[in-house]
C-alpha positions in Angstrom: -39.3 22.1 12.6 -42.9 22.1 13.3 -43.0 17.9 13.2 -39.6 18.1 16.1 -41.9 20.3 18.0 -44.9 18.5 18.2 -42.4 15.4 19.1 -40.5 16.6 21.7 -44.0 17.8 23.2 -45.5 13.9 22.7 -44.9 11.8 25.7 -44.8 8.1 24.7 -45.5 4.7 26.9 -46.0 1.3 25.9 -48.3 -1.7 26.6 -48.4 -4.8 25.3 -52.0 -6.3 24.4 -52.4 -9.5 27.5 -55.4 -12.2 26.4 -57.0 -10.2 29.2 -57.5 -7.3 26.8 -59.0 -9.1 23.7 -62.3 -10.3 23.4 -64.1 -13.0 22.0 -62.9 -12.4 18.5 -59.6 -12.2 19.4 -59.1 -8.5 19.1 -58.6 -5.4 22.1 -62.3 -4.5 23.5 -63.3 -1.1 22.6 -63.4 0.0 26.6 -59.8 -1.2 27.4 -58.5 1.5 24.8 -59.6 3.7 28.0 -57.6 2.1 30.3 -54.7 1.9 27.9 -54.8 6.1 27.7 -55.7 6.5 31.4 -52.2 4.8 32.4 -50.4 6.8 29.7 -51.6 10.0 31.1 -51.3 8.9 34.9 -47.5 8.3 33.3 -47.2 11.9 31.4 -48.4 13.3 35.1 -46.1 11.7 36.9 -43.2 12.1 33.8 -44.1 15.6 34.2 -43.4 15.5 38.5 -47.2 15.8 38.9 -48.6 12.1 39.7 -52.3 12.0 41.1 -51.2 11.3 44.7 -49.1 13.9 45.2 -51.5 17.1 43.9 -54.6 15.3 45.7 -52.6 14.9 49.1 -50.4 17.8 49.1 -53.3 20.5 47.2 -56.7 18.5 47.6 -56.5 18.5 43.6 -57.5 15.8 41.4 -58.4 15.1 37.6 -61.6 13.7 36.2 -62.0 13.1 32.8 -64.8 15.5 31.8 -65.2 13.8 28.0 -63.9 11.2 25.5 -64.0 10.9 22.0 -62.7 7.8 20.3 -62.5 6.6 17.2 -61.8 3.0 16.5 -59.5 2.1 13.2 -57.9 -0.9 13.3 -58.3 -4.2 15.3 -55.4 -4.5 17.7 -54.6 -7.9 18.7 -53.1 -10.2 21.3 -49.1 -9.6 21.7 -49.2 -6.5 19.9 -47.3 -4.1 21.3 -48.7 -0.3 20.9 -47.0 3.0 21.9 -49.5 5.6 23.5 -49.0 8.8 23.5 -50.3 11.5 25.3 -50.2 15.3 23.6 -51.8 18.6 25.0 -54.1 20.2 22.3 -55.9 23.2 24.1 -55.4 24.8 27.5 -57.9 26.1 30.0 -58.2 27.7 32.8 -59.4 24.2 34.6 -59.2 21.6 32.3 -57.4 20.4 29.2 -57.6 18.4 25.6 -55.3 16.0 25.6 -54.9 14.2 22.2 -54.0 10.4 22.7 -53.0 7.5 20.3 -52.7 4.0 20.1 -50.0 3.0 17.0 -49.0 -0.5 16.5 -46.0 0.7 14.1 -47.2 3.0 11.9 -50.6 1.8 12.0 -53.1 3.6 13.8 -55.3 1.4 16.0 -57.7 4.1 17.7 -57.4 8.0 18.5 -58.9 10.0 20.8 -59.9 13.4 22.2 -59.6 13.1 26.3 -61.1 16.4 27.9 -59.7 16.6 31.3 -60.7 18.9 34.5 -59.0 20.0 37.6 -61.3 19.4 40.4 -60.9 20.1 44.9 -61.0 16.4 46.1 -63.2 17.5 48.5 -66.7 18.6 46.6 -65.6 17.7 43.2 -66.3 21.7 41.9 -63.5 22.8 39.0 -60.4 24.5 40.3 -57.2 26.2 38.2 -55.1 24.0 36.9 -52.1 24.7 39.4 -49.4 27.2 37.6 -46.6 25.1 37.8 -48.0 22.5 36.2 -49.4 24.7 32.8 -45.9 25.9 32.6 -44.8 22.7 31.7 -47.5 21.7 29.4 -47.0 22.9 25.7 -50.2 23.4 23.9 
């Protein structure tokens, strides 16, 4: 029962690895692994009726990522396709631990911890998390 929880809780989109991603030895560079997980959770967002221009134009709200931990396992390379996913793993009053993944199949190509906050738009100081939103976010 536990593993259908933390599925049905694991939001899931794909990309495909372009020559743009990969390079010079043919394999993803590290830093695009950060792109890959920052358009999987600007997708959970907006999955979740929350997308970034919405809360920043209609409550001055935005997210920043606050920390990153990565770790790098296998070398993904061009035309792979990998399925990121995007899972809460701790909620806070301002900010959140999202766990992300990047699979090829069953293999895991990198991991990480994504330590987001919720910050005014306007002077960048952390704000609550609006209420709505937590509610739909299972930790």
């Amino acid at each position: 029962m536990q593993r259908e929880e933390q599925r049905a809780r694991t939001f899931s989109w794909q990309v495909r690895v372009y020559y743009e991603d990969t390079d010079f030895g043919g394999v993803v560079y590290y830093a695009n692994y950060l792109r890959f997980f920052e358009r999987a959770r600007t997708e959970w967002l907006r999955a979740m009726g929350a997308d970034h221009q919405r809360l920043a134009a209609e409550q001055g709200l935005v997210f920043v990522v606050r920390r990153a931990e990565i770790n790098f396992v296998r070398a993904a390379r061009l035309d792979d396709l990998l399925e990121i996913t995007v899972e809460p793993a701790e909620k806070r009053l301002a900010s959140m631990v999202l766990r992300q993944r990047a699979p090829r199949g069953s293999e895991l190509m990198a991991g990480a911890l994504i330590q987001v906050a919720c910050v005014r738009r306007d002077d960048y100081r952390p704000v609550a998390i609006p209420p709505e939103f937590l509610e739909r976010i299972q930790a």
